[in-house]
Structures are given as structure tokens and as C-alpha cells.
N, C-alpha and C positions, 0 to 999 in steps of 0.2 A: 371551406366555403368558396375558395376562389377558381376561377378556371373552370366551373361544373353549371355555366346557366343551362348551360345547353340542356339538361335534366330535366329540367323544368317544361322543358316542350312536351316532355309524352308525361306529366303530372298526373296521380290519380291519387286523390284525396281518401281517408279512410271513411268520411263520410259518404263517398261513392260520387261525388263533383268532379266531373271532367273537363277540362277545358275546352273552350269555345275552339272551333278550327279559325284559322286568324286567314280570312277570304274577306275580299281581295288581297290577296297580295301583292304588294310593288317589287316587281321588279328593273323597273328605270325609276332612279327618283330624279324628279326636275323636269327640261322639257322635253319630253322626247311624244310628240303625237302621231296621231294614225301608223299606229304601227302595221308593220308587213312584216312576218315571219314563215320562215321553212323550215322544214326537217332535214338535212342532207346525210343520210346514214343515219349514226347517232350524234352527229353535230348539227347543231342549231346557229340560225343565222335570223340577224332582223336587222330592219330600218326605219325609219321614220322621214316626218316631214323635216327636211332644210331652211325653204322659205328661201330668204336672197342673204342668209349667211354662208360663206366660201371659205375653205372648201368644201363640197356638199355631197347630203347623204353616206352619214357615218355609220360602216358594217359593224354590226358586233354580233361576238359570238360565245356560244355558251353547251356543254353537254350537260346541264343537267334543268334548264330551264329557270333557273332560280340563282346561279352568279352569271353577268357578263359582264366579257370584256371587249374593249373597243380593240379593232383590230386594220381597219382604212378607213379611207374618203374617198370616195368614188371621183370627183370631176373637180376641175377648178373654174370650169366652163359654164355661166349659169346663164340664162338669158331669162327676164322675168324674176318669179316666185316661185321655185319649184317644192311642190308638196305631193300629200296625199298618194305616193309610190306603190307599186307594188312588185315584190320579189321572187321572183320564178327562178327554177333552174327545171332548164328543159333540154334533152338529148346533150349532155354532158357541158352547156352555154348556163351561164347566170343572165338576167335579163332585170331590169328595173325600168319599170314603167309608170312615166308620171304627168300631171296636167303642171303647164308654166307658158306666161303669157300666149292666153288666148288659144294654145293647141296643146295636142298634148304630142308625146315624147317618150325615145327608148333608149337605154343604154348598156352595150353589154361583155361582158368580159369572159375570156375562157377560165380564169381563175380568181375566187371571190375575193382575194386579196387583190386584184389588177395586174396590168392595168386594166381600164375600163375604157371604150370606144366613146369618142365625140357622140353627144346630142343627136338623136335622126328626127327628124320631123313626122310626123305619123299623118301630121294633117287632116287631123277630126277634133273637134270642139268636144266639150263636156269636159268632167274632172273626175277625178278619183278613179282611173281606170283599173280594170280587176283581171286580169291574163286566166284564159282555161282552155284547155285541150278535149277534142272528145277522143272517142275511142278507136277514127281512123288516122287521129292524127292532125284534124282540122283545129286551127289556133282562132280565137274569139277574144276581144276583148270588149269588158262591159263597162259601163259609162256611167255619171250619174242621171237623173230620172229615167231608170230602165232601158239606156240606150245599151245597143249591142252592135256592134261590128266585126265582120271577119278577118282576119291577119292574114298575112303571105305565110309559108312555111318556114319561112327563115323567124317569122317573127317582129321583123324590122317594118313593114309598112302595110298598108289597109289597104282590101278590097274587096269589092262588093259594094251592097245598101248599106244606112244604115239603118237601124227598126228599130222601133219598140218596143220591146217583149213584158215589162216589170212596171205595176204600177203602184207598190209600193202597201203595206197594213196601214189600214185605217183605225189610229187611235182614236180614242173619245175624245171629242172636242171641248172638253173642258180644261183638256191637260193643258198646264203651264208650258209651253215649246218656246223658240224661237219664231221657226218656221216647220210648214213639212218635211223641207229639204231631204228628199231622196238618194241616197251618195255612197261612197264607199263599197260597192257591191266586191266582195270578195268569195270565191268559188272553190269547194271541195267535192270530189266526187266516192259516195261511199254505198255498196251495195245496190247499186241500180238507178240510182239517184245523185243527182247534182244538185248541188245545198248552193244557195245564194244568202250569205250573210253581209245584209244593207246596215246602213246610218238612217236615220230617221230624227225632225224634232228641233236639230241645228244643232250646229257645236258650243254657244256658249249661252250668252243669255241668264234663260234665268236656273236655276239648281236642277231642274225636273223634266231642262229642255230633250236633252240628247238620250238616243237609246240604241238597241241592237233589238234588230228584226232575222227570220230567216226565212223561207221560201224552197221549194223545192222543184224538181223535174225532171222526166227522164229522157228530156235533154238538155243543151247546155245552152239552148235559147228560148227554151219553154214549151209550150206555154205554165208559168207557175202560180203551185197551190200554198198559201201562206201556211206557215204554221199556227195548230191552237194552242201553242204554249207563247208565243210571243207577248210584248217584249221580253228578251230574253236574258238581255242588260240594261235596267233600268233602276236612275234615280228615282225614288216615290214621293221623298220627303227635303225640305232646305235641311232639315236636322241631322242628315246622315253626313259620314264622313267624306265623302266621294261626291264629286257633283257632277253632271255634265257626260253622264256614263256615257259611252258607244265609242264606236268605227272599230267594231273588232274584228278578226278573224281567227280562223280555226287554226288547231296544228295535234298533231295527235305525238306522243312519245314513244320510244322505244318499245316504250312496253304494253303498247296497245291501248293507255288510255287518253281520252281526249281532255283538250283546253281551251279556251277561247281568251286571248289577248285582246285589250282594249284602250283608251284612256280617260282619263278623268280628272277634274280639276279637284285637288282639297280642298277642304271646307276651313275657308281661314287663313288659304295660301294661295291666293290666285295667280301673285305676281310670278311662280315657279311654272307656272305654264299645265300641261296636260301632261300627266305621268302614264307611266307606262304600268296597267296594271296585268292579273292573270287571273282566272277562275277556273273552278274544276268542269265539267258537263259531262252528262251521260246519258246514253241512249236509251229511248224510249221502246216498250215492245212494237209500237206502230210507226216505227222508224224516223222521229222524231227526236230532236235534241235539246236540254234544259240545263241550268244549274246542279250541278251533283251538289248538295249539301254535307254532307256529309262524307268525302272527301277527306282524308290527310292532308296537312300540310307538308306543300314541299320539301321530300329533305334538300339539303345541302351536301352534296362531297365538299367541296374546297369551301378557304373562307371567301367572303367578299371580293370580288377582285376591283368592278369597277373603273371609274377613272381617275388618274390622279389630275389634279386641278393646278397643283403648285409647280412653278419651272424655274429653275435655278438657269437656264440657255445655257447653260454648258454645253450641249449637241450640236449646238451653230445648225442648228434647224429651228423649222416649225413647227413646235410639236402635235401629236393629232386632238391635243383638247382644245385649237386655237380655232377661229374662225373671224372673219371678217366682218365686215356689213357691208356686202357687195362687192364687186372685186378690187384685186389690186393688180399692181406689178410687183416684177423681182425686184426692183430698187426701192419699193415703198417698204422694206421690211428686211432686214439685214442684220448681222451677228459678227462678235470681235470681241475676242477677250473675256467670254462667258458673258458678255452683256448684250441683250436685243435695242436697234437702234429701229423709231419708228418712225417715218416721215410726215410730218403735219401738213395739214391740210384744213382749208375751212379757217372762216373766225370763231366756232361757238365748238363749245364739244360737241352738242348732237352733228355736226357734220364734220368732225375731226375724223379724222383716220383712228382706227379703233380695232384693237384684238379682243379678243372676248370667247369668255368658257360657261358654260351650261352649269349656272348653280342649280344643286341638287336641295340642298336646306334649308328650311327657314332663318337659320342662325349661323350667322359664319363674319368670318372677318377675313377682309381682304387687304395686303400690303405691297410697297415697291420702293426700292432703291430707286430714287431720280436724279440723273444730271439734265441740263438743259444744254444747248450748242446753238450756235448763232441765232441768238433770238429766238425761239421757239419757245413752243408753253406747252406741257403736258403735265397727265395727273392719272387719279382714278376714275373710273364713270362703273355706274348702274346705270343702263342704256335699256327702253323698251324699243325707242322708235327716234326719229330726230325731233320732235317736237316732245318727249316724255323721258324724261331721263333726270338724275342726280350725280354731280361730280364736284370733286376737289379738283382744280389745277392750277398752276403756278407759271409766270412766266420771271420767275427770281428777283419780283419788285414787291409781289403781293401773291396772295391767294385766294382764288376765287371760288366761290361756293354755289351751284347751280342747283335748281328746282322747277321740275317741269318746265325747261328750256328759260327759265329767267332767273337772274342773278341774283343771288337772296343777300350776299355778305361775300366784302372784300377788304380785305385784310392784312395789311402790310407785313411783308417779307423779314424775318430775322435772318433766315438762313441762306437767301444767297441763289446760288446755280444748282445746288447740291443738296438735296433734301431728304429724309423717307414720310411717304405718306401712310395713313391707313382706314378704313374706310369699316365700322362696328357694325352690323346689321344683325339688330335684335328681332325676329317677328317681323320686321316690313320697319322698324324705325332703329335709325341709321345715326349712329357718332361720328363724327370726322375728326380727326388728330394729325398731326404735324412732329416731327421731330428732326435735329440740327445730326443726332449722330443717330439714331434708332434704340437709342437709349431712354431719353427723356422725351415723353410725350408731352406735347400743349393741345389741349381740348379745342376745335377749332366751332366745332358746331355739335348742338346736343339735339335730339327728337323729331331729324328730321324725316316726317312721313314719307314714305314711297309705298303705302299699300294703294295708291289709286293705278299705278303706273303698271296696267294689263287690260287686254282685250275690250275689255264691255265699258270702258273708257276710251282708249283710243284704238282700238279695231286694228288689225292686223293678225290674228292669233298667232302674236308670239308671247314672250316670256320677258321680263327684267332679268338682263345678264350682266355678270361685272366683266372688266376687265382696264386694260391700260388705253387710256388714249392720246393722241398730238394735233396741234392746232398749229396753223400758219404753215411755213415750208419747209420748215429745220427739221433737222433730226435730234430725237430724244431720246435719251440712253435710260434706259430700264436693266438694272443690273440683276434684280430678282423678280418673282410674283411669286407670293406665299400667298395659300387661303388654307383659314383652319377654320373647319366646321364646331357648330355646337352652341349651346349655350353659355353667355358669358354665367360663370361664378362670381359670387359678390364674396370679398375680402373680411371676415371669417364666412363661409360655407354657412355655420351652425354658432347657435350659441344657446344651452339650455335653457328654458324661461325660470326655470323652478331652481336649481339649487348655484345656476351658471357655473357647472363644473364638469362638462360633456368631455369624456378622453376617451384614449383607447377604442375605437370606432372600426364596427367592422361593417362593411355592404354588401347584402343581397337583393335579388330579384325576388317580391312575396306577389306569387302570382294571385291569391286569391283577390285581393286588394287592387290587382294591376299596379302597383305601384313598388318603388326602390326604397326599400326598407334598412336604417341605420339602427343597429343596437350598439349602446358605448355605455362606459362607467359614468355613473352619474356622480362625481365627489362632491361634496356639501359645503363650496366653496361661501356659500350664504351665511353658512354658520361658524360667522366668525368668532363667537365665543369659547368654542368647543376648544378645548387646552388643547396642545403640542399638534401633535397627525393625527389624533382621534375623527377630527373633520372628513378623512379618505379613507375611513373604516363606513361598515354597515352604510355601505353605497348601494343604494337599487340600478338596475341595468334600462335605462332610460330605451327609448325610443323615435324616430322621426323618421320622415317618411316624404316621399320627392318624385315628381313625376319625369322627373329629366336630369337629374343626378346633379342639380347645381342650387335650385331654391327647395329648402328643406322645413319643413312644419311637425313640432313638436305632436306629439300622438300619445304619448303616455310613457308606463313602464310596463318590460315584462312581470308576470306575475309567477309568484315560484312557491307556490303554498305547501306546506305541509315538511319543510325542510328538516330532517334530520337534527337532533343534539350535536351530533360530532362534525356539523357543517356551520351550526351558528347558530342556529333557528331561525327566531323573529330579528335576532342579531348577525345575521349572516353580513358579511362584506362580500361584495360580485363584484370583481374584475375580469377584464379584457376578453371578453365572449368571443368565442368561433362559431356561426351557424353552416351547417350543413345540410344536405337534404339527401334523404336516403331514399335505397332500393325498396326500404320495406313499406315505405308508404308515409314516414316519421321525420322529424325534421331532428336533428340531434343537434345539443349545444356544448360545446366544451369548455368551461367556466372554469377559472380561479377562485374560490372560495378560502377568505380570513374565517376561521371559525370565530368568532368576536370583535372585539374592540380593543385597541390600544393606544397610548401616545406619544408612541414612538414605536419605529419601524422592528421586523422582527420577534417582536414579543407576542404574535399571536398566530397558531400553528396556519400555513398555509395548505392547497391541495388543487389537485384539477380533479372535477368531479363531470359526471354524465350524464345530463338530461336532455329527455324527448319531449317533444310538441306536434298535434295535428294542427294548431292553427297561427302559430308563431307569438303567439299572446300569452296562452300560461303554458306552466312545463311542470312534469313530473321531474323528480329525483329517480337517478337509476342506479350509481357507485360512484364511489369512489376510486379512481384509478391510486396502485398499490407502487407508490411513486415515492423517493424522497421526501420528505416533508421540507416545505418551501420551493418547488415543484410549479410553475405558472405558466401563462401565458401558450396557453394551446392555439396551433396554427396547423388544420388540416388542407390536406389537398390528395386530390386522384392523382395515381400514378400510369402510364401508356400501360401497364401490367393490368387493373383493374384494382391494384389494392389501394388504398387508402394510406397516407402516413400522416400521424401528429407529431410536429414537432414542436419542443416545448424547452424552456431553460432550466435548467436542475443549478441549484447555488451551492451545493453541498460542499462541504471543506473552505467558504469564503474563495468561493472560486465561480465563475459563469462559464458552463457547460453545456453544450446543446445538444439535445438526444432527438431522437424520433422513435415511435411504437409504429408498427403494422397491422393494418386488416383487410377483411376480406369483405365485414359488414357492419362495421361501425361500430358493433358491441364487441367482438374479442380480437384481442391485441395482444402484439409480441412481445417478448421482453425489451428494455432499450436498449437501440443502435445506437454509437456515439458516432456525431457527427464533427463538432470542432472545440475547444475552448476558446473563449474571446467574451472581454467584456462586455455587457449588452445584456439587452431582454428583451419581448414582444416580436421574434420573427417572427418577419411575414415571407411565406415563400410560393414561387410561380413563376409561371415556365412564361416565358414572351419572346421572341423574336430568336430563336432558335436556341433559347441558354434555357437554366436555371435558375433561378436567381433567388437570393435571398437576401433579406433587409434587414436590418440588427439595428435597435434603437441602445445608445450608448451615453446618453446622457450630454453630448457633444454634438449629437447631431444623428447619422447614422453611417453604420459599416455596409458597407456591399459587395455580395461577394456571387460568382457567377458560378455553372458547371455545366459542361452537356451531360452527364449522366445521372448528377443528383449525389453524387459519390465524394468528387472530388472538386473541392470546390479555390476558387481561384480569388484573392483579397484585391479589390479597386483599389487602384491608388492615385493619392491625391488629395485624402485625406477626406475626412468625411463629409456627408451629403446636408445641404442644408443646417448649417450649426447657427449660432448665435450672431444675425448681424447682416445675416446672405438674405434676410429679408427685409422690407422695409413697407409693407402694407399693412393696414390695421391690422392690428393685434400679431403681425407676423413675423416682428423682429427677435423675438427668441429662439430659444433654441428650438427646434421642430423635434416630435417624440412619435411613438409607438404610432404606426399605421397600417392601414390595410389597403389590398392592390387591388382595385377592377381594372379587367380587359375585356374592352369590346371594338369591337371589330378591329381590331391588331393594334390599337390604342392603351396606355397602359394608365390610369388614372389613380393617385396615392393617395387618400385620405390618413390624414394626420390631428395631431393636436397639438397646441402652443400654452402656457403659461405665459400671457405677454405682461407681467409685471415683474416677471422675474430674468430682468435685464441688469444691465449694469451696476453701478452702486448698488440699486435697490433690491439687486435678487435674494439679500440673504433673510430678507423684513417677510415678516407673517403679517399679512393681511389680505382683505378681499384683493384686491388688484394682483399679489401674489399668489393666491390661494385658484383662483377663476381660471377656468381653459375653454378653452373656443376651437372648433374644429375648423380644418380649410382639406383644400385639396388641391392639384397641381399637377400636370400631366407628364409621366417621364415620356424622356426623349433617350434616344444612342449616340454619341459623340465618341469615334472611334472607337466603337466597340464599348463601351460604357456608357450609364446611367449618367444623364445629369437631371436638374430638377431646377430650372431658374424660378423661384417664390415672383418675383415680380414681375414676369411675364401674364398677362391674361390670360385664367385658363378655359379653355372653350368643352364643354364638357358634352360629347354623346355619347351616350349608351344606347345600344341598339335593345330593345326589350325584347326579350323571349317570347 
């Protein structure tokens, strides 16, 4: 099951159901607006709007159009708002051309990494300037409402008139816009023709305002003929996921086919700004261009790369996910001893001195070591603007709790000069907590809203960004910034409604559904009547099911009809399901099957057996694998080979033995490999961060054990993971058992089960409280090279979906 979503992308059902192609695609999530992007060979380069955070216009770069990474910052020099850019590389110069206060402006470097040359004043009015060359060589640059002016040869400054030339598609006037607003004109020349791809409609507004127009000519000041495919990015409806479509431009790949870059606000996330999306297009026979529908989804080479968000200042730099609100100096911003010291400024946070990173997600959680020094006050902020903003900060008397620039609750100080804060952001509503060592949290504030704090509120088109801020003149020592995406988990995960006995849990991706699908042992912890362990016999394999791998809703059981005599029949017991999904179109499950009932353990033959499913709901019976008897707990996974291995624990001789079988297609398999002896049951195994790993539930907790080759495997030490006690959240103080691993996006997430009555004194007593298991789940981490799992840390759970 695990490590194979990727499968799931090229899906084709045996009912003949193919997957939707998943357009638009993001590829910037957060804010990153009016993108400009180049081809340069087969590397790819873009940018966006800065506005007056510093240092500005952040390059990234990407070959395959679908991972970037950030890679500089062009200038620290901002005078104004600089936006709306655009990115040339012409006769071997990079160039970026942008409107900021009241003119507009160039900047340009011999190498895209820098440095990059001071600001030149271009000294022409309008925005969104668009850079084209024709074909003797003459440089133009287009403006918004259809202005056009010619460039020196170098690039650097205007001359000539300026004109007219573009006056823009006339939509229906019925359509919900902003405004007309004419803008963003950006230029490709393909086949005889110069394509002009405008903004139209305004950038925010209402859902249906903004669009993408195109135009043509066979020159590159006109006169232009609109196209009749236009618009050609547009919102239709408030109901669609994307709002605010346009300012795109073209960019064609390696392999000769075209894309049009854009962005767009989500529907339900405003506060994240304008993301950066992508779509396919393709050429018309009358030399026009539209949405290709039909289109592939981007592959992927590499995983995610991204930005990381979190800085431990060990670099004794700035790092490049930092930015300002407006300039600084070198003394306002300083480093010693892995800790960043910031200089205060202002009485309120919104005019405090402030570092700040481009959130990407709806759900994340932001933290910070704080010390305070001569009088100073700092904390966290959510910052849109200075009059719109949310923060915790302290100046070691009390702590102050801010909401849209006024003070909602202040609250006297336990902890001194010395604090860590952290700041919960559910969906747009935000926790605030306080803690004396970063140990124990105190709840300082619950619900508080920040969905109003973007654009069509208080104008500016930026984004709600977190980061650290200081107030007054002191310097304030920030020793870390952690942010972890995701949605927070509630403490049990799951809890079955019907028999409250949910174990053994495994997770996949069920595309047809769209949704993350939990199949686990349902034990019949309800039925406390039922004499000895008869209650963990003839268990049906329950079901749930979660749109974000953290709030889960019960769905039902699988269904397994027609089961064999020598399986149990109508008396079958189903333990610790593997699902997989196969080449041949089939979903396979690899089941534990008690052939009956007993009460008490061992008295009823065990087996691992093999059934298929088209729709993950019922399943045929296919064999019985020719195994041990007493034989459990199948755990498959692909191997870089292409074969398949199930590993499984064989008890034979009163002993715990760990085998694995080979394939090549899910139905025939090797004889067993022996892997280790060691006590334990239910591996779980899967490759993360450059090992092997496998996880052994041992009744204490669990074994872990690493390998690079799968071969030879290496025993953690330190004794086992998560035992009886390393927990202390509902239901979580027991011992932790049999789990399953998701990884997404290099994230490794453990779904487990607890018995939380079977603690202390009480563990040896049969009853419900004893009997009942509740699933949780908990994110590992690497701690020199090993696994840890802290239970009582928050765990913020994303999964990227297929």
C-alpha cells in the first residue's frame, strides 16, 4: 500500500472511468501574483509581484515546470510598490521590468542569480510593463491601456512617442468585474505573429472579475485583431475553485508544447493572496490559441522542492524566505549564537519592525523561542497591512493579544523575559498559546477570526503573512521560527461509532471517492458479554474516510461475500488489511483471516489470504497464500526493481519470524525470504529519507529498524518507540500498537491504535474501557539519524492528493 500514490495518477478503472486531468495546476501555492516566466534552454525561471516587502522579487527556478525552487532576491533598493514585472533575457543580459511609485523601472544582471544593477528610471507612467523585440532588433515596451513605447538598444531607457496601439475585448456588460482595467500585456512572437496576452475585468473584487484576453499582429505595435476564442482564462461562476483568474503569460517547453501561467485567488482562502497557477493551450488551425483540455498532467522528475519556511539562524544570515515591510538597515537585523536579534520599533506591532514568510496553506502553525533585552516587547504577528493584522507579544509583564490593529486581551506575564509563543491557524481561525519552557502550553486565545484581513477589505493586494515582530528600540532575541503546515489532528484521529474497536489501520488514496480512505479491524469492543477474546474474533474490516488525513467519518464495512469454508465463512475473523492497487486494473488486499471463533488466542487456524476489488467496497476471494499456519499481518510495498514484496510474521516454533514473498504482479509469489527474528507483529515497511525502514509492533511499544538496501537491516537504539506512558493525550497514554506509514511530500505520517484502558493497575480487567481502541496518528521526525515520534506534540497532518 504504501509509497505507490503516485499510481493512482495514470488510474484506469475496469469500468472504463478515467480520471479527471487535475487543471489548473498550482504551482506556487501562497502569494506569489502576476507571474513573469522564461524559458532559458531547458531551465525555467519566473517572478512575481514584491509590492514594498524587501528584499524584492524573488527568482525561482524549475526544469520541469511543475517543482520550484527559490534561488535569489534581486534588490534591497525598493522606492514605492514594486509589482507587476516582467522577465526578459535578451542577448545574453536578464532584465526585469516593473511599474513603482508613479514610473516605471529596470533592472538587470549579467547572471540570473546576480548581482542585479540599482533601479534606472525609465520615466514613462502606466504599469505592468510587457518587454518585446521585433525582428531587426528594436526593443518596445507595452504599458497598461494599450500604451506602447520604444526602448534604446541597451534596454535601459525610452524613446520616441508614446501611442496607443491596444484597446483591449469588449466583454458583455453584464459580467460581474471590477473594472475594465486593461493591464498586464505580455508578448510572444510565434509564426508570423505577435500574440499580446492582456488582464482584463480587475484583479480582485468580485469571483468573476479578472480574466486573460489575447490579440494578435504582424507587428509588435499593431495594429491588433482580438481573438474569437477569448477569454481565454476566465472565472464563470463564485462556485468554482479558483477566483479572480488572469495576468497570464505564455511560455512554451522543451518539448514544443505551450502553457499559459496565471493567478488566482481560492475559493475560501483569500487571506493566502494570488497563487500561482498553470494550464495546458494549444494551437488552433487559424493560428489561434485556447485551453487544451485534454492535456496530461504535469509529470514530475523530482519531488517537491519548494521553500522551506522554518530557520533555526544557525547561518548568521538572512535567509531567502525572509522579507521585510519596507526597508531596513544592517543594524536593524543581526545574528549570535544561532539566534536572530530584531530591533524594535513603533508602539503597536503593525508598525513594529517585522520579518515575515509567504504562507502557502490554509493550516499551519507558527512558533518562536523568545528572550526580551532592555525593555523591548516582541511576539508573533499575522500581518496584512498596518492597520490589519493579528499578534501575540509580550513585553515580560503581560501578553498582548492584537485584532485588526486593537487590543482584544492582555494578560499577565507568568513567564518572565523568556518565553515560547505559538500561533494555531485553522482555515483563517487562529489559537494563541504561551509556554514557560515549550513544553506545556497555556491556551491564551481561542477563534480568533483573521478571514477578513485581504484585499477587498483593506486594499493593497497583498496577502496575511506570519512572521516575528519587535516593538519599541530594543533588541529581541528570537532563537528559532518553526512553521508546520497542515491540519491540526484531534486526539484520538478515529474512534469507531459501531462496535468502538477500530485497530490495525491502514491508509490509502481511493481516487474514485477523491477522498483518504482507512480500512482497520473492527474488534467488537461493545460486546462485552461475549466470554474470554471471543469479542476479537469474526471482526468485519470497518471503514472511514477524510478529506485531509486528520477529520475522519465513519463510511461503513468492506464487504467480502461468498467466503470460503476453510476461511470462516459467515464466521470469518479479518485482521490487519494491506490494500494495494495494481497494474492490472484491481485493487488487491492482503487479509489475515481466523477461520472461526474462539476464546482464547491461538485456538483458531490463522492465514493470509488474497482478494481483489474494482471499487474498494466488496471483494472477491482469490487464495490462500501456502504459508505457515498462524502466518499474519501482510505488509506490501514496491520495490526500485519493480517487484513487489509482502512482508509478513510467521510464529512458528513459538517464535516471531519475519519473512517476505516476491512478485512481479501481485498474484505469484516467491517462496519466503527470511528477513530477522524478533518479537513483534504487524510490519510496517517504507523507504523515507534515504533508509528503509521498518516498524515492528512488540507489545511495548515498537522496534525500528533501518537499511539502505532492504537487506540488512540495522536495530534503533534507545529502546522502543512510543510505549506505555510517552503519551498523555486522550486516549493516548497507552501503549501505542500495530500501524501504518503515509508519506507525502517527504512527510512521514504513522497511523496507529491505543487501548487506552489498558494502563496501569487497570490493564489486566476485561471490560469496555479495556476492550475499546481508538486510532491517532503522529508525524515522524529524524533525530540523528533515527525516528522519533513525540505523542504530544500537535500533529499537523498534509497530504498532498493524487
Amino acid at each position: 500500500m504504501k509509497n505507490i500514490l503516485i499510481i493512482l495518477l495514470l488510474l484506469v478503472f475496469k469500468t472504463g472511468l478515467i480520471l479527471a486531468q487535475n487543471y489548473p495546476q498550482v504551482i506556487l501555492r501562497g502569494d506569489y501574483p502576476d507571474p513573469t516566466i522564461i524559458r532559458d534552454g531547458s531551465d525555467y525561471y519566473m517572478t512575481h509581484s514584491s509590492f514594498v516587502y524587501n528584499p524584492g522579487f524573488l527568482i525561482w527556478h524549475s526544469t520541469d515546470l511543475i517543482n520550484w525552487e527559490p534561488i535569489a532576491r534581486t534588490m534591497t533598493i525598493i522606492k514605492g510598490s514594486a509589482y507587476a514585472p516582467d522577465l526578459v533575457k535578451y542577448n545574453g543580459k536578464y532584465y526585469i521590468y516593473y511599474p513603482s511609485a508613479g514610473t516605471n523601472w529596470v533592472i538587470w544582471a549579467d547572471d540570473i542569480r546576480g548581482p542585479w544593477s540599482n533601479p534606472i528610471d525609465l520615466k514613462v507612467e502606466r504599469i505592468d510593463p510587457g518587454h518585446v523585440v521585433d525582428k531587426k532588433g528594436n526593443r518596445f515596451l507595452h504599458l497598461s491601456k494599450g500604451i506602447v513605447v520604444p526602448l534604446t538598444k541597451d534596454g535601459l531607457a525610452t524613446k520616441g512617442d508614446v501611442t496607443q496601439t491596444y484597446d483591449g475585448w469588449e466583454y458583455p456588460k453584464e459580467w460581474a468585474t471590477e473594472c475594465f482595467c486593461l493591464e498586464s500585456p505580455k508578448l510572444n512572437y510565434k509564426d508570423g505573429y505577435y500574440y499580446l496576452t492582456s488582464a482584463q475585468g480587475g484583479t480582485a473584487g468580485p469571483a468573476t472579475s479578472h480574466m486573460v484576453v489575447s490579440a494578435r499582429s504582424k507587428t509588435p505595435v499593431g495594429p491588433w485583431e482580438n481573438s474569437p476564442y477569448n477569454p481565454i482564462v476566465h472565472t464563470w461562476s463564485a462556485s468554482e475553485k479558483w477566483w479572480s483568474k488572469g495576468h497570464g503569460t505564455l511560455i512554451d517547453d522543451t518539448a514544443g508544447n505551450w502553457w499559459i501561467v496565471y493567478h488566482a485567488y481560492e475559493n475560501g482562502a483569500y487571506t493566502l493572496g494570488r497563487q500561482t497557477l498553470i494550464d495546458p493551450i494549444k494551437w488552433t488551425d487559424d493560428g489561434w490559441y485556447k485551453l487544451d483540455e485534454n492535456r496530461k498532467s504535469l509529470p514530475s522528475k523530482n519531488p517537491q522542492i519548494g521553500m522551506k519556511l522554518s530557520d533555526s539562524f544557525s547561518t548568521n544570515k538572512l535567509d531567502i524566505q525572509w522579507t521585510t515591510w519596507g526597508g531596513y538597515n544592517d543594524d536593524d537585523i543581526s545574528f549570535s549564537n544561532s539566534s536572530l536579534f530584531l530591533k524594535g520599533k513603533g508602539d503597536t506591532p503593525g508598525y513594529g519592525r517585522k520579518l515575515l514568510i509567504t504562507i502557502p496553506d490554509k493550516n499551519y502553525q507558527i512558533e518562536s523561542e523568545i528572550t526580551l533585552n532592555e525593555g523591548g516587547s516582541g511576539g508573533l504577528i499575522l500581518f496584512y497591512r498596518e492597520n490589519a493584522f493579528a499578534s501575540i507579544t509580550s513585553n515580560g509583564e503581560s501578553f498582548t493579544i492584537n485584532d485588526r490593529n486593537k487590543e482584544v486581551e492582555n494578560i499577565v506575564s507568568e513567564f518572565g523575559d523568556h518565553f515560547f509563543l505559538r500561533i494555531i491557524n485553522q482555515a483563517d481561525l487562529c489559537t494563541i498559546q504561551a509556554s514557560k519552557d515549550g513544553k506545556i502550553w497555556k491556551t491564551l486565545k481561542e477563534h480568533l477570526d483573521v478571514s477578513g484581513l485581504h484585499h477587498n477589505n483593506y486594499r493593497g493586494f497583498y496577502a496575511l503573512r506570519a512572521g516575528l515582530v519587535a516593538t519599541h528600540n530594543a533588541k529581541v532575541e528570537f532563537k528559532y521560527f518553526n512553521y508546520t503546515a497542515g491540519k491540526l489532528a484531534p486526539k484520538p484521529v478515529f474512534r469507531d461509532p459501531v462496535y468502538d474497536g477500530a485497530a490495525d489501520p491502514v491508509v490509502i488514496w481511493n481516487p474514485l471517492v477523491r477522498k483518504w480512505w482507512m480500512f482497520y479491524t473492527n474488534r467488537r469492543a461493545t460486546e462485552t458479554e461475549l466470554p474470554g477474546y471471543s469479542w476479537v474474533f469474526k471482526t468485519p474490516i470497518g471503514i472511514a474516510e477524510s478529506a485531509d488525513g486528520a477529520n475522519w467519518d465513519y463510511v461503513g464495512i468492506a464487504n467480502f461475500p461468498n467466503l470460503p469454508p476453510e476461511a470462516g465463512g459467515d464466521s470469518a475473523t479479518l485482521w490487519a488489511p494491506d490494500v494495494i492497487y495494481g497494474e492490472d486494473g484491481n485493487w488487491h488486499m492482503f487479509l489475515s483471516i481466523q477461520a472461526g471463533i474462539a476464546e482464547h488466542w491461538g485456538k483458531v487456524p490463522g492465514y493470509i489470504d488474497h482478494l481483489t476489488s474494482y471499487n474498494l467496497r466488496d471483494w472477491q476471494y482469490k487464495k490462500r497464500f501456502n504459508l505457515p499456519v498462524g502466518s499474519y499481518d501482510a505488509d506490501v510495498i514496491k520495490m526500485p526493481d519493480g517487484k513487489w514484496r509482502m512482508y509478513f510474521k510467521d510464529p512458528s516454533n513459538h517464535s516471531s519470524t519475519f519473512y517476505y514473498l516476491e512478485s512481479t504482479d501481485l498474484n505469484n509469489w516467491s517462496d519466503p525470504i527470511k528477513v530477522m527474528s524478533t518479537k513483534g507483529e504487524g510490519p510496517a515497511v517504507f523507504y523515507w529519507k534515504d533508509y528503509y525502514w521498518m516498524i515492528i509492533c512488540d507489545g511495548m511499544g515498537f522496534k525500528t529498524f533501518r537499511s539502505k538496501d532492504a537487506t540488512e537491516w540495522e536495530y534503533q537504539p534507545g529502546g522502543p518507540l512510543m510505549p506505555e506512558g510517552s503519551g498523555t493525550g486522550a486516549d493516548d497514554v497507552a501503549t501505542a500498537r500495530h500501524g501504518d506509514v503515509v508519506i507525502s511530500n517527504g512527510r512521514a505520517y504513522f497511523y496507529y491504535f491505543t487501548h487506552p484502558g489498558q494502563v496501569g493497575e487497570n490493564r489486566k480487567k476485561d471490560g469496555f474501557d479495556q476492550r475499546r481502541s481508538s486510532i491517532h496518528v503522529v508525524e515522524f521526525k529524524l533525530q540523528n539519524g533515527w525516528i522519533i515520534a513525540n505523542r504530544d506534540e500537535p500533529t499537523f497532518i498534509q497530504l498532498e492528493n493524487p
